[in-house]
C-alpha positions in Angstrom: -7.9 -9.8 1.4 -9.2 -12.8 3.0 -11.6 -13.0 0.2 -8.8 -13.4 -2.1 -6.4 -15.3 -0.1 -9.7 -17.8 -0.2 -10.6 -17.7 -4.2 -6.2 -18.5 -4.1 -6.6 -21.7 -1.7 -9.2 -23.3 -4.1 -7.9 -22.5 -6.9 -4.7 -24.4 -6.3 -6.9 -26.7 -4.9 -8.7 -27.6 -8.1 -6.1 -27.0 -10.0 -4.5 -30.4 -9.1 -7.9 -32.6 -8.8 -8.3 -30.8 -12.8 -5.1 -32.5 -14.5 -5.7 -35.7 -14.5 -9.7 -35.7 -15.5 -10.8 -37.9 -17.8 -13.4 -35.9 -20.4 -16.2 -37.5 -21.9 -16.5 -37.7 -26.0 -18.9 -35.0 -27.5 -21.2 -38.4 -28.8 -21.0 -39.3 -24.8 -22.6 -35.5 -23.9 -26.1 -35.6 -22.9 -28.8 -33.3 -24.5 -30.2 -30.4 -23.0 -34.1 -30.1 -24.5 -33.4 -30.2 -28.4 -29.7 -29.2 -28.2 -27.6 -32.1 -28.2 -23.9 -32.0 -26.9 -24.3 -30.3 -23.8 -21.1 -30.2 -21.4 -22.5 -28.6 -18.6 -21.8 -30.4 -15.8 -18.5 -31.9 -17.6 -16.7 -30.3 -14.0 -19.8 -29.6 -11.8 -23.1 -28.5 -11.3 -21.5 -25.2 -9.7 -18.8 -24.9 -11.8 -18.3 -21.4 -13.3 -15.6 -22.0 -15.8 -16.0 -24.1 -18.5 -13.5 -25.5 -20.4 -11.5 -22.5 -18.9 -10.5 -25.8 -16.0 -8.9 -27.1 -19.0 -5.9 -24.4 -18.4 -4.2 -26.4 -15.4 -0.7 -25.9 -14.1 0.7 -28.7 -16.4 -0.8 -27.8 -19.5 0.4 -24.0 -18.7 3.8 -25.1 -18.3 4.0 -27.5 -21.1 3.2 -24.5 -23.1 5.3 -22.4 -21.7 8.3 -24.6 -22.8 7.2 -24.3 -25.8 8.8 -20.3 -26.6 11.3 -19.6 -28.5 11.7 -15.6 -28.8 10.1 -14.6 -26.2 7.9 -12.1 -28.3 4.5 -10.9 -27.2 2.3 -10.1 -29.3 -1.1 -8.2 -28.1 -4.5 -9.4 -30.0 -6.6 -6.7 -28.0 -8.1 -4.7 -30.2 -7.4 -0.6 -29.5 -10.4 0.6 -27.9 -11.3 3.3 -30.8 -12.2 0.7 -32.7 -14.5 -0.1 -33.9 -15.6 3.9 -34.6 -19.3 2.7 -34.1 -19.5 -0.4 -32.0 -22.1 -2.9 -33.4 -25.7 -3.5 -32.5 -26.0 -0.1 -30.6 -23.9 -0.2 -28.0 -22.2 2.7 -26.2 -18.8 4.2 -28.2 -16.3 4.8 -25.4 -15.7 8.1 -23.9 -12.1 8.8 -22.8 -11.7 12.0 -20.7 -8.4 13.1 -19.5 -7.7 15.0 -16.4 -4.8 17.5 -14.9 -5.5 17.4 -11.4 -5.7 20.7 -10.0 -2.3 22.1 -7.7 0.2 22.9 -10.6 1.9 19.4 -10.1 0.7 18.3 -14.2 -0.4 14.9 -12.1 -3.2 13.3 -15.1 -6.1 11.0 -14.8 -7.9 9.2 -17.8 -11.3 8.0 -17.3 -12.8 5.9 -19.4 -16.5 5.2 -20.0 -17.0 1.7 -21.9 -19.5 -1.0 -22.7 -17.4 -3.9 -22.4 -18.9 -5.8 -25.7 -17.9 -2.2 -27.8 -15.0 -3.9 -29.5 -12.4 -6.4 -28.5 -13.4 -8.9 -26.0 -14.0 -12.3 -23.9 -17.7 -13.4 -24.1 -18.6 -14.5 -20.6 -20.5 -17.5 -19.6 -23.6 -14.9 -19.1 -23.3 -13.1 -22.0 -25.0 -15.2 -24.3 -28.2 -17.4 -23.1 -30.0 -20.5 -25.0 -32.7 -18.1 -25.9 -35.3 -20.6 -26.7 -34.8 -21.4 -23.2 -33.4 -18.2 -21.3 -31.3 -20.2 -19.5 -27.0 -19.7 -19.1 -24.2 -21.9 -18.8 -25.1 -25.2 -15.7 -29.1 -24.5 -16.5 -28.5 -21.0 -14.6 -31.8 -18.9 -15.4 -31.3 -15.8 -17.0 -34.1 -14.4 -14.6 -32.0 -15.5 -11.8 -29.3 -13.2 -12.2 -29.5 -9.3 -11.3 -29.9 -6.5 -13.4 -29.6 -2.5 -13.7 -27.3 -0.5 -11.3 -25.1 -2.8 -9.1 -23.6 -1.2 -6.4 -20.5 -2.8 -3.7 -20.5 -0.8 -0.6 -18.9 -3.4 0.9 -16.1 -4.7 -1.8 -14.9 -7.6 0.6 -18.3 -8.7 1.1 -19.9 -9.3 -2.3 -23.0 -11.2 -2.4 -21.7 -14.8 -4.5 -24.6 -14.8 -6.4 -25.0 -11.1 -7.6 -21.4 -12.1 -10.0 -22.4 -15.8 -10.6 -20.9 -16.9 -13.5 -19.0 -13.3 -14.1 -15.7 -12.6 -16.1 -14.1 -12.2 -12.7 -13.8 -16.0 -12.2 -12.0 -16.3 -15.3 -9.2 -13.6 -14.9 -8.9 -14.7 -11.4 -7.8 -18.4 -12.3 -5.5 -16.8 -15.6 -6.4 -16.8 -19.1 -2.7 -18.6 -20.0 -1.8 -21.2 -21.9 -0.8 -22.9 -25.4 -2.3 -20.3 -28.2 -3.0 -22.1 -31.9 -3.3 -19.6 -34.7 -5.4 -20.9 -37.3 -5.1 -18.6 -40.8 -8.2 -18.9 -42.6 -7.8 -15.8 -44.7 -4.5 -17.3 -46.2 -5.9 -20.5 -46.2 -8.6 -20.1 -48.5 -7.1 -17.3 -50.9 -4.2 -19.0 -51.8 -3.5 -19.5 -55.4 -5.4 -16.2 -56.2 -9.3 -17.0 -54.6 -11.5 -15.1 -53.3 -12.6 -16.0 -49.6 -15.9 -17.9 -49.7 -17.9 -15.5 -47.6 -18.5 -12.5 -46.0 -16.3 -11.6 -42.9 -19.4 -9.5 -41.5 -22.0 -12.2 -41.9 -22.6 -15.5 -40.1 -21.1 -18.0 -41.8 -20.1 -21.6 -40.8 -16.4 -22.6 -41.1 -16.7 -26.4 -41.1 -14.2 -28.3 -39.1 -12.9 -30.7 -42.3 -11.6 -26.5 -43.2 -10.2 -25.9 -39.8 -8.5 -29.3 -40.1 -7.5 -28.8 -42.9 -6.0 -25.4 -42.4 -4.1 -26.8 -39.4 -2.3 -29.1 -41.6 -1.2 -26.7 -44.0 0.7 -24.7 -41.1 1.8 -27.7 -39.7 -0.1 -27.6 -36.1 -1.1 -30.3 -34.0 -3.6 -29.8 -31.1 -3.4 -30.8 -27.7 -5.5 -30.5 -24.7 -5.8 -27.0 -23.0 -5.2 -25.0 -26.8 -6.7 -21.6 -27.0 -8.0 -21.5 -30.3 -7.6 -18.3 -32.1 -9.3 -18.3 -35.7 -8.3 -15.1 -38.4 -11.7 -15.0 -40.7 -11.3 -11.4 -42.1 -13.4 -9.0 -39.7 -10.5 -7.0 -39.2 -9.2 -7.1 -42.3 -12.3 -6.1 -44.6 -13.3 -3.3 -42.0 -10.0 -1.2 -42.6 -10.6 -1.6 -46.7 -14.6 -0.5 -46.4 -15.2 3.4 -46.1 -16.8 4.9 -43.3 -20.2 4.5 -44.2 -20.3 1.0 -44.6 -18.4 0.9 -41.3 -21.3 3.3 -39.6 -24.0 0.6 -41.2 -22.8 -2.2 -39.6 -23.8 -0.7 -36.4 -27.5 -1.2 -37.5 -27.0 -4.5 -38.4 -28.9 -7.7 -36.6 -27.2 -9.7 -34.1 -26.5 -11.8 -36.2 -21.9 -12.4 -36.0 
């Protein structure tokens, strides 16, 4: 408890130091190697947010005065899907339980690899592979792999969960969401969408812009950007074979 009393302290803490912080241009980020634009640093050497910081108290309220219906509308998607995650990973195993005594008390347990379907990519998730090193330079060797075990859940070791999903879902994933369409956007008037939902493909920002002015949307600081480019909607018109095959496919989305 006193670990979490703690993580609530500073994050009020920061919270207010965080509104008022000037950001620097993407032209005014330094390079890391040969990757220019690089914001690490932007709020720290030992920050483990990102642009997560950007979600402060005002810009949570400002958004929130923003509703008009009060409707919520869930963008997880469920966890059968998809039937055969991508790139090998594990499907999800749901077992039910009746606990034994006649009382018809149930249990569900669930088995999943958390990049199986819907999800938040960490900031160690993904590494600059030429480099094998995570968000703030963190080396990917540094960080602990296999079996990790908390005997003592009050007492966690800070740098066996550096940079972990925890941080995020502690401070609150909440704010102002933007829904760009991209699917309507570019097969209006009868055309076909210029690529292939299941393949990389680059969606240039003069599009996104664009796209944004169609639906009449500004931006503003703090947005959660949510972009609709056809995954979802190509997979329920393919037949179960093709969806099976994209599990064998290269990491490549």
């Amino acid at each position: 408890m006193s670990h979490l009393l703690k993580h609530v302290a500073e994050h009020l803490r920061l919270s207010a130091t965080r509104e008022e912080k000037t950001l620097p241009s993407y032209d005014e980020l330094p390079n890391f190697k040969n990757y220019p634009g690089c914001a690490w640093e932007v709020w720290g050497s030992k920050d483990q947010l990102g642009t997560v910081n950007l979600l402060t108290d005002a810009v949570v309220k400002r958004a929130a005065e923003e509703i008009k219906t009060g409707r919520a509308i869930s963008l997880n998607w469920p966890i059968q899907f998809p039937s055969k995650p991508a790139f090998g990973r594990a499907i999800p195993e749901h077992k039910a339980w009746i606990k034994p005594g006649g009382a018809g008390v149930r249990d569900d347990e669930l088995h999943i690899n958390t990049q199986s379907g819907s999800q938040w990519d960490g900031l160690k998730h993904f590494p600059v592979v030429e480099h094998q090193v995570l968000y703030n330079n963190t080396p990917v060797e540094s960080l602990p792999k296999g079996g990790l075990n908390f005997p003592d859940p009050s007492n966690i070791d800070p740098e066996v969960i550096k940079l972990g999903i925890h941080n995020w879902a502690q401070h609150g994933i909440c704010g102002r969401g933007v829904l760009l369409d991209l699917v309507r956007f570019y097969t209006k008037n009868g055309k076909d969408l210029p690529y292939d939902p299941w393949t990389s493909h680059a969606i240039p920002l003069v599009d996104l812009e664009a796209c944004a002015r169609e639906q009449g949307v500004t931006f503003r600081r703090g947005d959660i950007l949510v972009l609709r480019v056809g995954f979802i909607q190509k997979y329920f018109k393919t037949t179960l074979e093709e969806k099976d095959a994209l599990r064998e496919r290269t990491e490549t989305l």
